[in-house]
N, C-alpha and C positions, 0 to 999 in steps of 0.2 A: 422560245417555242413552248417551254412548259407553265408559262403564264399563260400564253394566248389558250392550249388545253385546257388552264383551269376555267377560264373566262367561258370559255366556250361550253363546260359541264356546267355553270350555274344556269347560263340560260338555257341550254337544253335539258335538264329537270325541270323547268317549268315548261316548256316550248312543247319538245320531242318526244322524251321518256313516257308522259304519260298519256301517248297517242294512244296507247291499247289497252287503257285505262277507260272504266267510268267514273262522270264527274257529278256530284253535289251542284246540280245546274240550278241556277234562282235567276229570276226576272223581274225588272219593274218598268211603271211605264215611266216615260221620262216629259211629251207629252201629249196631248189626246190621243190617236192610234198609233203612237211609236215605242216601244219594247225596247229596255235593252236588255239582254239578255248574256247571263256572264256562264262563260264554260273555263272552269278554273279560274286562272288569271286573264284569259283573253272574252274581250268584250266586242261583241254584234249587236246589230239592229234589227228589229222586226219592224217594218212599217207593213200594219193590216189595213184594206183597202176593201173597197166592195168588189172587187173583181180578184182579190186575192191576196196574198202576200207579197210582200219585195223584202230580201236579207240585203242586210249589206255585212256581209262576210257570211259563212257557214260553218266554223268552226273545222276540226280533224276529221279525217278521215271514218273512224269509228266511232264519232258523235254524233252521226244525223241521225239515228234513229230516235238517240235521247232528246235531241235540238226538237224532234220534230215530234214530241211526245210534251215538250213544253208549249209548242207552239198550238198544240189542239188545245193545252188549258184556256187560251185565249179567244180562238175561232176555229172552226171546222174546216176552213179555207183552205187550198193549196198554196202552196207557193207557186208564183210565177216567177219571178223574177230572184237571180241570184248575182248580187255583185261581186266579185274578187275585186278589194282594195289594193291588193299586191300577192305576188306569188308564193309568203312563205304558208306552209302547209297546215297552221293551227288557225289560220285563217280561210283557206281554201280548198283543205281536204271534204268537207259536207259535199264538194260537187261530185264525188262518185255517190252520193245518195239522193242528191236532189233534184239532177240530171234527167230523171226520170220524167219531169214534169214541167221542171221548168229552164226558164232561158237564161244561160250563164253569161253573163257579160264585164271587160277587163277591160283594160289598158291596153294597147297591142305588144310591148314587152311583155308583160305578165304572160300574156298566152303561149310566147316565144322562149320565155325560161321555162314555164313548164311544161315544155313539149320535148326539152330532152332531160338525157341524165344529165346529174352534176357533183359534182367531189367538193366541198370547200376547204380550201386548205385552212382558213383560218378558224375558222368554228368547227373543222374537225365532224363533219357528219356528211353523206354520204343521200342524195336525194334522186328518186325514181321518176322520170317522167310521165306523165298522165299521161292513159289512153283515149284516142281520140273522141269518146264519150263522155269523160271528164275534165274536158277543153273548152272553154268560154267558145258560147257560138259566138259571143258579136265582140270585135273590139273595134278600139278609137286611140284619135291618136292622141287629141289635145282636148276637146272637149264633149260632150255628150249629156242631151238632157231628154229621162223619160217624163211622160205626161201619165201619171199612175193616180188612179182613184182624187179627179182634183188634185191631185200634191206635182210642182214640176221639181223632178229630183234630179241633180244638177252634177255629171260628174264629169270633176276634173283633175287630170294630170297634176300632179306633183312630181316634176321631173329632177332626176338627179338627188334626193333625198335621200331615205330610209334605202329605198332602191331605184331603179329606174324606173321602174312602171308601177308608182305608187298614185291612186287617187283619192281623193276628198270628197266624201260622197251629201249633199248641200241639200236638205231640203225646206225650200227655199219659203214655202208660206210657214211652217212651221220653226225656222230659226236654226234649226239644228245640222250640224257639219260631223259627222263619224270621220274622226281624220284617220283611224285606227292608228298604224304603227309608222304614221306621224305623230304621234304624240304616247309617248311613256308617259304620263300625268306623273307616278308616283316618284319617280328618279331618270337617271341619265340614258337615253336611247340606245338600242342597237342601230349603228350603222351599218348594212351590206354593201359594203365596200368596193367586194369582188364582185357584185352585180348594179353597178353605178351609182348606188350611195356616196354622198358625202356629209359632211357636218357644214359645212356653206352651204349648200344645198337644201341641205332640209330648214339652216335657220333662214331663208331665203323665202320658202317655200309655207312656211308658217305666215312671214311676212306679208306676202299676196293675200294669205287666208285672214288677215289681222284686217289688210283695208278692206274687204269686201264684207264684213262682222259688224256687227254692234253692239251696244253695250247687253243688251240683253239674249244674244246669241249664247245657244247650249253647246259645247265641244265636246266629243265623245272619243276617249282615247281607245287604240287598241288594249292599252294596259295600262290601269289603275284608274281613279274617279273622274269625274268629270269636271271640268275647269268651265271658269265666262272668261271673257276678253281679257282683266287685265290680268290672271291668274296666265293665259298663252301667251301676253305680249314678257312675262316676269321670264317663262321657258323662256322663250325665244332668245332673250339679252342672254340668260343663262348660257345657252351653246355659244353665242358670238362672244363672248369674254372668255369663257373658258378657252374657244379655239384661239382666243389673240395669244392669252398665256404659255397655253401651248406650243404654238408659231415663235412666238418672243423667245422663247426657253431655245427652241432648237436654231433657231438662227444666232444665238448668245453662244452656241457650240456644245451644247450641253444635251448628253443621248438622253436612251428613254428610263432608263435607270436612276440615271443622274436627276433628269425632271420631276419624275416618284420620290426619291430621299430629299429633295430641298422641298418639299409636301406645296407645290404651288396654288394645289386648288384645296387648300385649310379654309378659305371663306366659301367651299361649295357642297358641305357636307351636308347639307339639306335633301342632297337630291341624291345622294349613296344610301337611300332606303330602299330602291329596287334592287332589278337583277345586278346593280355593277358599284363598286367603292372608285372612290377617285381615281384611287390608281389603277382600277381595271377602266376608266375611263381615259383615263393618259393612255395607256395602251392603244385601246380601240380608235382614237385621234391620231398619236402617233401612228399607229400601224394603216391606217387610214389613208394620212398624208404622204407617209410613203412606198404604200401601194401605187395613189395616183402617181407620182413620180417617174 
């Protein structure tokens, strides 16, 4: 337990803590009317359209005012359109700010976790559920495509991943996929475990997103830089070898302590540059695995 506590403060200092923070917001376009726009470490979209704006995510709770103080450097527009890629809050708290104007739309799990409270035991943080004015008007179950300014923006489910009600927001004459928190670019994911993530799952889930890409396809993580195709298909083996190793270790009879000291993932230090080291990644696997259990 007093690992999973540490694991759980590294990411929520970057995550949590500095929800009641402002941030050093910067934006670039990535290509013709689409914006990504970074608020700390977590990264959004702005596609601006003649009829308006569409986010895809909105940042915390007390960042839309800034969100939307960057967003007039660009255009006068409102937002219309407000996506939640998934329920956690550094991505979907903007909707008590944006709510005013525009149409929130999710997953149908996403609207369903955040509709009530929730305790996690493993990340050790404590989450309020939205009042019913900053609840996705619209959900879907599997798939959903708007028709915005010429752009058909494409969203689809990624089930069982990062969480259950994660989607891949695809805009489809433009090239470009916001998978958000499907994809850590800079190092090793968080899994929500206790809300139907898995690590199969999400390299699963990548995989879908792998055939339907091309080589010249732009990927937009929730956190850290942006990847092309073979830079996601390099992630993706990443999680699928890591989880054999990890599976191999504990079926050899060997706990999670054990799997940490014989250092199993020494050839994955590449990707211990974000929020987690290998061994907070044996953890988050392990404890993963046997949650579902």
């Amino acid at each position: 337990m007093r690992k999973i506590i540490l694991i759980s403060a590294i990411l929520l200092i970057s995550v949590f803590v500095y929800a009641q923070k402002k941030y050093a917001l910067s934006k670039h376009k990535v290509k013709d009317n689409i914006y990504k726009i970074e608020i700390g470490t977590v990264n959004l979209l702005a596609f601006v359209g003649k009829d308006g704006i569409l986010l895809s995510d909105c940042g915390f709770k007390h960042t839309g005012e800034q969100l939307d103080s960057v967003l007039l450097t660009i255009t006068d527009k409102l937002v219309k359109y407000v996506i939640n890629t998934h329920w956690h809050h550094d991505h979907s708290g903007g909707n008590f700010y944006f709510n005013k104007n525009a149409v929130i739309i999710s997953q149908e799990e996403t609207k369903k976790i955040l509709s009530f409270d929730y305790t996690s035991e493993f990340w050790q943080e404590e989450y309020k559920a939205f009042p019913e004015k900053a609840l996705p008007d619209i959900t879907f179950k599997d798939k959903i495509t708007i028709n915005f300014s010429n752009e058909d923006v494409e969203l689809i489910h990624l089930e069982k991943g990062h969480t259950k009600g994660d989607i891949a927001v695809y805009f489809k004459k433009s090239n470009i996929v916001h998978l958000s928190d499907h994809l850590f670019s800079f190092g090793f994911p968080a899994i929500d475990f206790e809300k139907g993530g898995s690590v199969e799952g999400f390299a699963n889930n990548l995989q879908k997103i792998i055939e339907m890409s091309s080589s010249n396809t732009i990927f937009i993580s929730g956190h850290g830089p942006d990847f092309n195709l073979e830079e996601l298909k390099e992630y993706k083996n990443m999680l699928i070898e890591t989880l054999t190793i990890i599976e191999e270790s504990i079926q050899n009879g060997l706990n999670m302590e054990e799997i940490k000291k014989k250092e199993v993932l020494k050839d994955y230090e590449k990707w211990a540059n974000g929020y987690f080291s290998c061994n907070d990644w044996i953890e988050i696997v392990y404890s993963s695995l046997a949650y579902k259990k």
